[in-house]
C-alpha positions, -999 to +999 in steps of 0.1 A: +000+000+000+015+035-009+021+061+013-009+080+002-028+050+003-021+043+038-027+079+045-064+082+033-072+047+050-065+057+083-081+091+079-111+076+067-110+047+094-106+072+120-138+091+109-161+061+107-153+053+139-153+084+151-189+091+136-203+056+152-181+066+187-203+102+190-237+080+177-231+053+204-220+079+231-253+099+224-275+067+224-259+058+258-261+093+273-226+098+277-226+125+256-258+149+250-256+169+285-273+207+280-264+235+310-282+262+325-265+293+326-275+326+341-312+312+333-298+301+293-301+266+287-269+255+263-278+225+244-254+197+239-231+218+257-206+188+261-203+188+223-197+227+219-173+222+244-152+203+223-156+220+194-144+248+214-110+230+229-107+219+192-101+255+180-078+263+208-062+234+201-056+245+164-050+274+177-017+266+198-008+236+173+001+264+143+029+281+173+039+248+192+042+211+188+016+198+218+027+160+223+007+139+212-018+163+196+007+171+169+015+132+162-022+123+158-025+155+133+006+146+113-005+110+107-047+121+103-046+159+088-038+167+053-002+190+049-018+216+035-041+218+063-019+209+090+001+245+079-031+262+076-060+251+099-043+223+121-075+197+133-101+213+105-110+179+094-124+171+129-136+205+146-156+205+114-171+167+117-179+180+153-199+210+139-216+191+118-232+170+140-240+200+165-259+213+136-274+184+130-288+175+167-298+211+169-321+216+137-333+183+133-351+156+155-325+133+171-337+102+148-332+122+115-297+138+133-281+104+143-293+094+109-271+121+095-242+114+114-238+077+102-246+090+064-214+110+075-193+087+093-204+057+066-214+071+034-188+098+033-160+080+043-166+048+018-167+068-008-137+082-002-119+050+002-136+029-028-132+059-051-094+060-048-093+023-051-113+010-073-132+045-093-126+048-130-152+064-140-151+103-130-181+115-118-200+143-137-202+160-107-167+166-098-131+170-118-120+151-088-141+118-075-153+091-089-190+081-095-184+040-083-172+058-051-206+079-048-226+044-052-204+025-026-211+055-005-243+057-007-250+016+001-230+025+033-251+061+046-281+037+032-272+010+060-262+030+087-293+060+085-314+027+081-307+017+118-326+053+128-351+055+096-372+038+077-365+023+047-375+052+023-363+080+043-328+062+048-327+056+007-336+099+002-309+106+031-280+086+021-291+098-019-293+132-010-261+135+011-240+116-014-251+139-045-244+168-021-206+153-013-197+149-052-206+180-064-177+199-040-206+230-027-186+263-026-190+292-010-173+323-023-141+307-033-138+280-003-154+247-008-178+243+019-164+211+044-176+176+035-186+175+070-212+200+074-221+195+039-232+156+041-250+157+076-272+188+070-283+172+032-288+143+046-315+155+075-331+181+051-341+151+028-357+133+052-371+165+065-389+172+032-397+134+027-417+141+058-434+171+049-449+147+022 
C-alpha cells in the first residue's frame, strides 16, 4: 500500500469510527448533557465544548508542537491543512453533528451522522481504489465511489429510519458530497455539507 494510500485509510478509518463513537456515546447518554447558565439553557453543551477545545487546540498547534496532539495531526490531517487550519477535518465533523442535533429531531440527526461517518467516508476510500469512471459532478471523485457511499449512509441512516427516508438521506447527502458545494471561493467542508443534506431530505420526505 503507498504512502498516500495508507494515509487516506487511516483518515477515513478514524472518521467512521469516530462518527459511530459520538452515535453510540449519544445513544448511551454519555454525551448529549445541556447546561443552564444565568437562566440560558446551552444545548449539547458537552459537544460545543469540544468544538471549542478543538479551535484552541488548532490554535496553539500552528505556534507549538503539543505532544501527542501534533502526532495524531501529522498522521490524520492533510499538509496543507496541517500548515493552515491544524484539526479542521475534525472540529468540522464535530460541527456538523452539533448542527445536525440542533435543527433536526434526534432520529433524523443520528441518521445524518452515520450518512457522514459511513457514506462519506466509503466513498472516499472505494473511489481511490477502485473508481474509474469520473463522476460528472466533480473534476475530482469518482461516481463508483458515490454508489459505494451511498449503500454505506443507506445502512447506517437505516438503523434510525425507515427504509425510504434512509434511501432519500444517504441519496441526498452523497449527490451533495460529489458536487464539492462552494462558497465564495472556499469549498464548503464535506462534514457539514453531508450531515445537513442528509437531514433536510428526510425533512422534506416528511413534509410529504
Amino acid at each position: 500500500m503507498s504512502e498516500v494510500n495508507k494515509f487516506e485509510w487511516d483518515r477515513q478509518l478514524f472518521h467512521i469510527f469516530l462518527g459511530i463513537g459520538i452515535v453510540l456515546s449519544l445513544m448511551y447518554g454519555i454525551l448529549g448533557y445541556d447546561i443552564t447558565v444565568l437562566g440560558i439553557t446551552i444545548r449539547y453543551a458537552d459537544i460545543l465544548g469540544i468544538i471549542i477545545l478543538g479551535f484552541l487546540l488548532s490554535y496553539l498547534s500552528k505556534k507549538i508542537k503539543i505532544p501527542v496532539i501534533y502526532q495524531l495531526l501529522q498522521k490524520l490531517e492533510r499538509s496543507e491543512e496541517l500548515k493552515r487550519f491544524p484539526g479542521k477535518g475534525t472540529i468540522f465533523y464535530f460541527i456538523g453533528v452539533l448542527v445536525s442535533l440542533m435543527i433536526f429531531p434526534k432520529d433524523i440527526a443520528m441518521a445524518s451522522i452515520m450518512v457522514l461517518a459511513l457514506g462519506d467516508s466509503v466513498s472516499h476510500l472505494y473511489g481511490l481504489h477502485y473508481g474509474k469512471i469520473k463522476h460528472p459532478l466533480s473534476k475530482t471523485k469518482f461516481l463508483e465511489g458515490t454508489i459505494a457511499g451511498f449503500i454505506a449512509g443507506f445502512i447506517g441512516a437505516f438503523v434510525f429510519l425507515p427504509w425510504h427516508e434512509a434511501f432519500f438521506a444517504s441519496l441526498a447527502a452523497m449527490i451533495a458530497e460529489s458536487a464539492e458545494i462552494n462558497a465564495g471561493m472556499q469549498q464548503v467542508d464535506d462534514n457539514l455539507v453531508v450531515p445537513f443534506v442528509a437531514g433536510a431530505a428526510v425533512w422534506v420526505v416528511r413534509l410529504f
